[in-house]
Structure formats: structure tokens, C-alpha cells
C-alpha positions as CSV (number, residue, x, y, z in Angstrom):
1,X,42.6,19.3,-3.5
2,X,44.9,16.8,-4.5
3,X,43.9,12.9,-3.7
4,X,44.6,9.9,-5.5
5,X,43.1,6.2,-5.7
6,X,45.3,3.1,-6.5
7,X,44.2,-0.4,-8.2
8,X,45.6,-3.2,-8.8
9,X,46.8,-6.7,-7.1
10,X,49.9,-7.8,-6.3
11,X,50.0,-11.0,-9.4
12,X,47.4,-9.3,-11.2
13,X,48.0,-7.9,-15.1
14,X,49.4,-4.7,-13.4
15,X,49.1,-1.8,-11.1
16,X,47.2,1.4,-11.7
17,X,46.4,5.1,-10.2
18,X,45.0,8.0,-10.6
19,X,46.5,11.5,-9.3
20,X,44.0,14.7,-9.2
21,X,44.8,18.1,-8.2
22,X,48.5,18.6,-9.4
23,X,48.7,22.3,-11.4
24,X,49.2,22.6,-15.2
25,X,52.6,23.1,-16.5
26,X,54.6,21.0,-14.4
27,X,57.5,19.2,-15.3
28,X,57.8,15.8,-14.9
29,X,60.7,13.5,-15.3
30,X,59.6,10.1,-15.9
31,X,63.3,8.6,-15.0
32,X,62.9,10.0,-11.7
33,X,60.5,8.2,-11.2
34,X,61.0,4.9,-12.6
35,X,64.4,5.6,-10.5
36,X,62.4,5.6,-7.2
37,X,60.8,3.1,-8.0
38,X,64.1,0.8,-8.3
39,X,65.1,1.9,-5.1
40,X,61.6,0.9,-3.8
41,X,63.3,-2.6,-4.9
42,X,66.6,-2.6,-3.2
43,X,67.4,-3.7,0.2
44,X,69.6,-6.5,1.5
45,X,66.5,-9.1,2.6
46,X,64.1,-8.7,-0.2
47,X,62.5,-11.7,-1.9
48,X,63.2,-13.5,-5.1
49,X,60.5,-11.3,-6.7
50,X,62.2,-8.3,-7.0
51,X,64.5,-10.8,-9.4
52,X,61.1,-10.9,-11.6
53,X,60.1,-7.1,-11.8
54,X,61.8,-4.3,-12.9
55,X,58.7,-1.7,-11.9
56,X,58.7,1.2,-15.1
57,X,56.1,3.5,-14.7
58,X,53.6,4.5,-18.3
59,X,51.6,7.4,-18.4
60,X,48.4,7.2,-19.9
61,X,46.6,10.5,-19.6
62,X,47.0,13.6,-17.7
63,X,50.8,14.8,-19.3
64,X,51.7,15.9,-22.3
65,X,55.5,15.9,-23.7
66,X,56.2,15.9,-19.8
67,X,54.1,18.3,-18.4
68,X,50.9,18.5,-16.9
69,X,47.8,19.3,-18.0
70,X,45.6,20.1,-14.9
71,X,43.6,17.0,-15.6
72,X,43.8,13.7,-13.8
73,X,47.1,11.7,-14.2
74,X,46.7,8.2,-15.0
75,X,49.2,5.4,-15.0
76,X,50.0,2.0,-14.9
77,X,53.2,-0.6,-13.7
78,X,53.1,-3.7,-15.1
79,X,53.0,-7.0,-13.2
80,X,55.5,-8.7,-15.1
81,X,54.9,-12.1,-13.2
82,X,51.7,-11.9,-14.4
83,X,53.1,-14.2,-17.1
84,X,53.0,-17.1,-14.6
85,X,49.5,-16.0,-12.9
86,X,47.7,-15.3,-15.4
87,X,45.9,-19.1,-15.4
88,X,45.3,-18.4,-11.3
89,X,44.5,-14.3,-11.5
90,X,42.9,-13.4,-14.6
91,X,40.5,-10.2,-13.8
92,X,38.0,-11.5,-16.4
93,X,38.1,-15.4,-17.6
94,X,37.6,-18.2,-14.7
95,X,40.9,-18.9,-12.9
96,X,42.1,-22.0,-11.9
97,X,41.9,-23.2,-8.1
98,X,45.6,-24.3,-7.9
99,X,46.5,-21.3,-5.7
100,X,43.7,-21.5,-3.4
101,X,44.6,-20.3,0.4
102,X,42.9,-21.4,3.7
103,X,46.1,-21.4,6.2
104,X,45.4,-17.7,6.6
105,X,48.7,-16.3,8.2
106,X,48.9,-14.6,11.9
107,X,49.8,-10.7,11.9
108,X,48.2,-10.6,7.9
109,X,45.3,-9.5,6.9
110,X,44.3,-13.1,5.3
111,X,41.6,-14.1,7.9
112,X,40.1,-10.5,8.6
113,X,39.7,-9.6,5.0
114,X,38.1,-13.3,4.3
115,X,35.8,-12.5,7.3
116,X,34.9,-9.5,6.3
117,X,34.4,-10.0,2.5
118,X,32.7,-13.5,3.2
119,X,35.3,-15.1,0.5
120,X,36.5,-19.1,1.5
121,X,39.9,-18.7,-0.4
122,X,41.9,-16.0,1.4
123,X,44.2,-15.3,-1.9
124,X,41.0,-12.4,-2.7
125,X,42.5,-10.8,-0.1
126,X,46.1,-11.2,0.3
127,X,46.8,-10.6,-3.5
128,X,45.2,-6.8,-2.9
129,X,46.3,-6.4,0.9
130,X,50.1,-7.4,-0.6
131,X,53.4,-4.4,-0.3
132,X,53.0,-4.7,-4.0
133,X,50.6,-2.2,-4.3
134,X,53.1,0.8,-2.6
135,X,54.4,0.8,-5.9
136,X,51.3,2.9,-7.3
137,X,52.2,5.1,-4.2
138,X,56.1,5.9,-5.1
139,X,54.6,7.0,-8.2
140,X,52.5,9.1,-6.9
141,X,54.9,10.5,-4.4
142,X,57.3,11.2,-6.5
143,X,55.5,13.5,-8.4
144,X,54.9,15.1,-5.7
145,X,58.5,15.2,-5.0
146,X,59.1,17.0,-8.1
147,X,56.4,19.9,-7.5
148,X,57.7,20.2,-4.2
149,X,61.4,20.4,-5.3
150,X,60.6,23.5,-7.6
151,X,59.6,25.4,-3.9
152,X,63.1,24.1,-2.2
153,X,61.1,21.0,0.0
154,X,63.3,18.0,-0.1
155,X,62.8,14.6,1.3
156,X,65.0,12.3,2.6
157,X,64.5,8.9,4.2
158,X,67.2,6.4,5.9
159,X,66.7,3.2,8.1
160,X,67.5,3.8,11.6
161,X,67.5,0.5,13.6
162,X,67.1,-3.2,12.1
163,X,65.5,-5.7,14.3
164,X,66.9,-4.0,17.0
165,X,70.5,-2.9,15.4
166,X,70.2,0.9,15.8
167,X,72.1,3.3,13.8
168,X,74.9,4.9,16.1
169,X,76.2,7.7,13.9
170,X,74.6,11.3,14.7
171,X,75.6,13.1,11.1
172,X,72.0,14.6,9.0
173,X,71.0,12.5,6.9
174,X,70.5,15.4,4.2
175,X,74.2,15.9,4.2
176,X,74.7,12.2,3.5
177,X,72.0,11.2,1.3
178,X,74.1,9.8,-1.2
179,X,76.1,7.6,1.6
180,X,72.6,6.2,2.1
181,X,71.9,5.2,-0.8
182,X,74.8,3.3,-1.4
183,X,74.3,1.2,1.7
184,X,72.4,-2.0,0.9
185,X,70.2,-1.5,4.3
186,X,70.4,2.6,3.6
187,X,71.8,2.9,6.9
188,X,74.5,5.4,7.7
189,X,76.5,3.6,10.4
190,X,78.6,0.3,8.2
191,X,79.0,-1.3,11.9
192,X,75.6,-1.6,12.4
193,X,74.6,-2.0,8.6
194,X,77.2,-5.1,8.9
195,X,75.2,-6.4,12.0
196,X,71.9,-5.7,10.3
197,X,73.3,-8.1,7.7
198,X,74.0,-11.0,9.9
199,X,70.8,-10.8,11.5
200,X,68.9,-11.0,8.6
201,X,71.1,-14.0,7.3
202,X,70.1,-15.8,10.3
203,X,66.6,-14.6,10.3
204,X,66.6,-16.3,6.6
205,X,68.3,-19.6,7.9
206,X,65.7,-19.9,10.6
207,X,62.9,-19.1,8.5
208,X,62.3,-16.1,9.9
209,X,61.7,-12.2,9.1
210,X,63.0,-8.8,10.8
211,X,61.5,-5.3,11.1
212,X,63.1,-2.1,12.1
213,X,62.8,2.1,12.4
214,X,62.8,4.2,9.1
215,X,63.0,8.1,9.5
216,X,62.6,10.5,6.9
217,X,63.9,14.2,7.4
218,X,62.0,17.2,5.6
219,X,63.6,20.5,4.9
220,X,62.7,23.4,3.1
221,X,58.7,23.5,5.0
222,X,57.4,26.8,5.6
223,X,55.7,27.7,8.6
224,X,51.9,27.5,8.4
225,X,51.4,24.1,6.9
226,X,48.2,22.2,7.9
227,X,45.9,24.0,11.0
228,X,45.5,24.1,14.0
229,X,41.9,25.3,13.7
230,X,40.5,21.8,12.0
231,X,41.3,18.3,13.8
232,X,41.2,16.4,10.3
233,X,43.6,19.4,8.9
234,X,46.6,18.7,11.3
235,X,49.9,18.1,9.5
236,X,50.9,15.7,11.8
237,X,47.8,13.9,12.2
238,X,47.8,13.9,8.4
239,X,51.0,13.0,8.2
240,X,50.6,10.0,10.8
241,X,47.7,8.8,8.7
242,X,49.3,7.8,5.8
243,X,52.4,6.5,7.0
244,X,50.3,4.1,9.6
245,X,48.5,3.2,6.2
246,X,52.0,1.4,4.7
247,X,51.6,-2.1,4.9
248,X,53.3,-3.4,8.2
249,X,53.8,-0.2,9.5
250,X,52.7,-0.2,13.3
251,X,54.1,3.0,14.7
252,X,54.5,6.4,13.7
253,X,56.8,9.5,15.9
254,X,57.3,12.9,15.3
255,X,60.5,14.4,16.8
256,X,61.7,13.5,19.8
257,X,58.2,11.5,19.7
258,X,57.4,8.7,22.9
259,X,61.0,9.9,24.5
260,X,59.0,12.8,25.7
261,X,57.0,11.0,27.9
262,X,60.4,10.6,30.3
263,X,61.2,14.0,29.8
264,X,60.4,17.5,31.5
265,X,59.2,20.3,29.7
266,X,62.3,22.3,30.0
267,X,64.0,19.3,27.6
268,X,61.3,18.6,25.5
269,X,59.9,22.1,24.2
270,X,61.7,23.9,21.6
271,X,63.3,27.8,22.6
272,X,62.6,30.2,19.9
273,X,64.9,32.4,18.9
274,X,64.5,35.6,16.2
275,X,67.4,37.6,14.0
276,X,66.8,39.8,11.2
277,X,69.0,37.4,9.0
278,X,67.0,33.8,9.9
279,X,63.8,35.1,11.1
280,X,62.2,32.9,13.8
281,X,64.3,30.1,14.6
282,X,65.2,27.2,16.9
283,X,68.6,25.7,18.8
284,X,66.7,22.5,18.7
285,X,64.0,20.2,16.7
286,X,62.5,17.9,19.4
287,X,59.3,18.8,17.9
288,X,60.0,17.2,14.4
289,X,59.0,20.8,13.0
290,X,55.5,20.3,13.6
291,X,53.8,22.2,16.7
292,X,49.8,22.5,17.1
293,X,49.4,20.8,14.0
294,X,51.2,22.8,11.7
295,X,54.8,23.1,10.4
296,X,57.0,25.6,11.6
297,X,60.0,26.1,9.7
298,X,62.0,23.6,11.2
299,X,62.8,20.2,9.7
300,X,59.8,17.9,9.5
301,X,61.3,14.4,11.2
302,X,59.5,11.4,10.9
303,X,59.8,7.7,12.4
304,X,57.9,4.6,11.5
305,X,58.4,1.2,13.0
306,X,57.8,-1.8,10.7
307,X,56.8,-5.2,12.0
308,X,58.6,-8.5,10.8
309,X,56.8,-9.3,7.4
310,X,54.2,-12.1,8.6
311,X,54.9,-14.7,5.5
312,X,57.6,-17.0,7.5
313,X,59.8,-19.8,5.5
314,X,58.9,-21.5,8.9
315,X,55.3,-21.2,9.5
316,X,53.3,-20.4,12.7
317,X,50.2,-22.2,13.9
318,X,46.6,-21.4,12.1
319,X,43.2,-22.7,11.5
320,X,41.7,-23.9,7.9
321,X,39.1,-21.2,7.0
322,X,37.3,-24.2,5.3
323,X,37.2,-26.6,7.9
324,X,38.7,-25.3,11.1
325,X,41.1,-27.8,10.9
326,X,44.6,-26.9,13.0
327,X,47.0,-26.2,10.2
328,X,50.4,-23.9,9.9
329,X,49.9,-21.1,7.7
330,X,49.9,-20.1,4.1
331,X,53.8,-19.4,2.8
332,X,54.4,-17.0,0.0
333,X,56.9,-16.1,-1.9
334,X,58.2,-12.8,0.5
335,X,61.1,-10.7,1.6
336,X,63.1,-11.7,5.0
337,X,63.3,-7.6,5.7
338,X,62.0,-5.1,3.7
339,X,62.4,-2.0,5.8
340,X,64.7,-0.4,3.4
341,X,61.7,-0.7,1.1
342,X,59.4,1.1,3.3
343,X,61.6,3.8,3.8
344,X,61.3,5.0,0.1
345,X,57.6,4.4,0.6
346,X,57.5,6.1,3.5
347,X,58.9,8.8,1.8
348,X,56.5,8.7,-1.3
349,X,53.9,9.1,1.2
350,X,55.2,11.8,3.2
351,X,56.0,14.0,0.6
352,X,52.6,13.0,-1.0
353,X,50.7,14.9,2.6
354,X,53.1,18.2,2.4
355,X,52.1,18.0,-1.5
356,X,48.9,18.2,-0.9
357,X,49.0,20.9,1.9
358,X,51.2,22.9,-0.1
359,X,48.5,23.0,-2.9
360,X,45.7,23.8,-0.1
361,X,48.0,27.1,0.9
362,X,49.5,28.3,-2.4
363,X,48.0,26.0,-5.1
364,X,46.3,27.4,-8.4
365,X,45.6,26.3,-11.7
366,X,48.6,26.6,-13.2
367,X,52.6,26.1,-11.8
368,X,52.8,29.6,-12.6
369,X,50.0,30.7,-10.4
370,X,51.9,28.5,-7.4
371,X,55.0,30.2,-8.2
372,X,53.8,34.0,-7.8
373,X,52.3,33.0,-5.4
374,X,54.9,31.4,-3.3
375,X,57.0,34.5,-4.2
376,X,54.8,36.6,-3.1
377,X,55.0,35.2,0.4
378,X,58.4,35.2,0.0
379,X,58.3,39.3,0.9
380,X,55.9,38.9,3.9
């Protein structure tokens, strides 16, 4: 079974994780993922941080000379503006009070966290609850990436709509991946992406922040994927799970997902077609290549919606946690949009579910084991 854990806070000494599960003998190319990771930093809107880091992933245990070893894979990014926290957020000496919070912000999870964890400075939670931490998680998806890859799974993600600026071109995104990555909003449409831009200028001049839609488009599935038998085994369910999990992230569709609610049957439900060259096929994909919680063969298409980031240059009414006090809230350092961001996460993630269900149907010890036994179903 492959799970992983993640540590670490946002200005802390650095961010950590641990991956178990993955086979022995698998490849892994550590510029991929320190690659991922810099595209986990890109995005026209992003904060003055991403000026400060330049994420690199280390390995610590778990690989040798590239591959794995069948043992848990640890690893660690470094925080590199530690440098300037490290008076305020040192894990072990007493810190100094200077960056104390009590404006907890609306739409964060500053107030809840202090509630719950019974803390009266609201950095405790913020510094954990931070985007910062998805950076353990592109790491870990993106070895997953790589396992996947040696099957014929890819993943592709690409922002959709921005604060309401939708993409307008109907080309795959699989065919264009590289167009995508060259737009600074990885949108596909340059109208819109230029719209996107203005928007978020003037979201920045008025102290604002913008959201948006992110999809991500998986090919290569086989049919059989997750169950229909177990409600916590659903691939879509699964799927929905992890991606809700992303900071920010407050929707999640599959497919032609809440459209078919206006829909009949006739336009919502996939035909299913069958030749002896293709097998068992389909005209169309409004099911995202998931039906009864399991994949089948199609592409696997994903949307999340991302809410506007909740740190605002121009602050929204709050209450002092220490003495009630009507105050504006807390304002960090943060992005003005970071939905380009949370598509590669989103991504990470995604692939990080098919990963795991991949391992559950034709894992073993070894790649080589997965490999027969991938081949072997091949012939079915």
C-alpha cells in the first residue's frame, strides 16, 4: 500500500516526507523532480517569496544511485527563508514574539486551528496550514509520475478559467502540453491568458486576490482501477479526496461533472462501442473515465476550483483572538493568484491516487514483478 506523511512549516528549517510502498528497482530522476517543483513556483500572480526559494529536492534514505530500494523514501526541501525566521520559528530554542498573530484572517484556517489547538498566537497554525507545504506533495507525486510513466499513464494539468476568464480554445491539452507550459497562467487560449493578466494586475492594485478552474487530463488508465465493491476504494471518491485536501481548493468535478444535473440521460451517459482493433471504447468522455468508481479506459478528467487566496494587501474585518477587540486581519506576505500553482499540485496529487491504485492491482516487490505483471494483462 503506498501512503505518505509530510512535515514541516511554511518558515520553518525545511520541509520533509516520507513515501512507503513504491517497488524496488525504480528509476528515479531527481531533475524531474526538482523540475516540477519549479513549475510548482511559476505563475503570473505569485508572491515575492517564490523570489526567495528555489525548492531542490535531497534524498535521504530510501534510493540508491537513483533507484529504489523497497524501503521508505525520505526527503527533505529546504526553507531557504528560514535565514530570516529562524529568531521567530526555531523548532527547538525559544522564539521571539515579534511575529505574533491575533487578526486571524476570514476564509483561513487562522481562528479554527487556534480554537481548536487552544494556541493565543494564530502563527502555530497558519505557518503549518500555509500552500508551502504542497511542496512535499509534488515530490511525492512526481515519483509517482515516474512509476506510472514506465506503464504509459501520463498526467497533464492546465488552468481553465481565471477569476472568471474561461479558456475558449477546445484543442486536448495532451497534444499541447508544451504550449502550456510556456503560458505564464498555463492556459491555452492567449486572449484569455491576456485577460487573466489584467485581472490579476488590478486585483493586485486593489489589494485583492483571484481564483480560478484547473483541470488535469489522464491517459493511458486501464480499466479496473479502484472498486466498485468498497465505498472508501472508489477512484473517484479517492480521487476527490485528495484534491479537496489542496489548500484553497473548494470544488472538485469529474467529467462533464455539475453540468449533468441540466442534462438528460441520453446526453450525459457515455455509448460503448467494441472493435477488435480498440477493444471497448467510447465516442465520448462525459464521464471523466471514471464510472461506478472505477476507471474505464477512457481519459481520467479532472476539475478543481480554487478560492481567491484569503491573505488580502487590503484587509477584511476580524476580531483580536486575545481580546475580542474589532481589528482587520493579519497580512502576510502571499501570492495575488496562485491557480497555476495548484494545477501542478493538483497534478502531484492526482497522479499520487492512480499511483497508489496501480500498486493495489499490479504492484509487487520489485518493478520487475509490476512489469510481468502488467504484461501479463496485457494478453487478457
Amino acid at each position: 500500500m503506498l501512503r505518505y506523511l509530510t512535515g514541516g512549516e511554511s518558515h520553518g528549517p525545511a520541509l520533509t516526507g516520507i513515501i512507503e510502498g513504491l517497488p524496488a528497482g525504480l528509476y528515479v530522476d531527481i531533475e524531474i523532480i526538482n523540475r516540477d517543483l519549479a513549475q510548482r513556483q511559476m505563475g503570473y500572480g505569485r508572491g515575492e517569496r517564490m523570489a526567495i526559494e528555489a525548492d531542490r529536492v535531497r534524498i535521504l534514505s530510501g534510493m540508491r544511485g537513483g533507484v529504489t530500494l523497497g524501503s521508505p523514501i525520505s526527503f527533505l526541501i529546504e526553507n531557504n527563508d528560514y535565514e530570516n525566521w529562524q529568531d521567530y520559528m526555531n523548532p527547538v530554542a525559544e522564539s521571539k514574539n515579534d511575529k505574533r498573530v491575533t487578526a486571524p484572517r476570514p476564509g483561513h484556517a487562522d481562528l479554527t486551528g487556534a480554537l481548536k489547538y487552544r494556541f493565543d498566537d494564530a502563527r502555530n497554525v497558519l505557518e503549518r496550514a500555509s500552500a508551502r507545504e504542497t511542496a512535499t506533495r509534488v515530490v511525492v507525486g512526481s515519483i509517482c509520475r515516474q512509476l506510472l510513466e514506465r506503464f504509459g499513464v501520463q498526467v497533464y494539468f492546465h488552468v481553465v478559467n481565471i477569476g472568471g476568464i474561461k479558456v475558449q480554445v477546445e484543442n486536448k491539452v495532451e497534444q499541447n502540453m508544451l504550449e502550456v507550459l510556456k503560458s505564464p497562467l498555463f492556459m491555452r487560449d492567449k486572449a484569455a491568458e491576456q485577460r487573466a493578466i489584467e485581472l490579476i494586475d488590478a486585483a493586485k492594485a486593489g489589494g485583492e486576490s483571484v481564483g480560478g478552474i484547473f483541470e488535469i487530463v489522464i491517459t493511458g488508465v486501464p480499466a479496473g482501477l479502484g472498486s466498485y465493491v468498497h465505498w472508501d476504494r472508489k477512484l473517484d471518491a479517492k480521487l476527490a479526496f485528495a484534491l479537496q485536501s489542496i489548500q484553497a481548493i473548494k470544488g472538485v468535478e469529474f467529467g462533464c461533472g455539475f453540468e449533468c444535473a441540466d442534462l438528460p440521460g441520453s446526453a450525459v451517459h457515455d455509448e460503448i462501442f467494441y472493435s477488435a482493433a480498440r477493444g471497448y471504447s467510447r465516442n465520448t468522455n462525459n464521464a471523466g473515465g471514471i464510472e461506478g468508481g472505477m476507471s474505464n479506459g477512457e481519459s481520467i478528467i479532472i476539475r478543481c476550483a480554487m478560492k481567491p487566496i484569503p491573505t488580502l494587501k487590503n484587509p477584511l474585518r476580524s476580531v483580536d483572538i486575545i481580546d475580542h477587540s474589532a481589528i482587520v486581519a493579519n497580512s502576510e506576505r502571499s501570492d495575488i493568484c496562485a491557480v497555476p500553482a495548484a494545477a501542478v499540485v493538483g497534478a502531484a496529487v492526482a497522479a499520487t491516487v492512480v499511483a497508489e491504485e496501480f500498486l493495489r492491482v499490479f504492484g509487487g516487490d520489485s518493478i520487475e514483478e509490476m512489469e510481468a505483471r502488467w504484461r501479463k494483462s496485457q494478453l487478457i
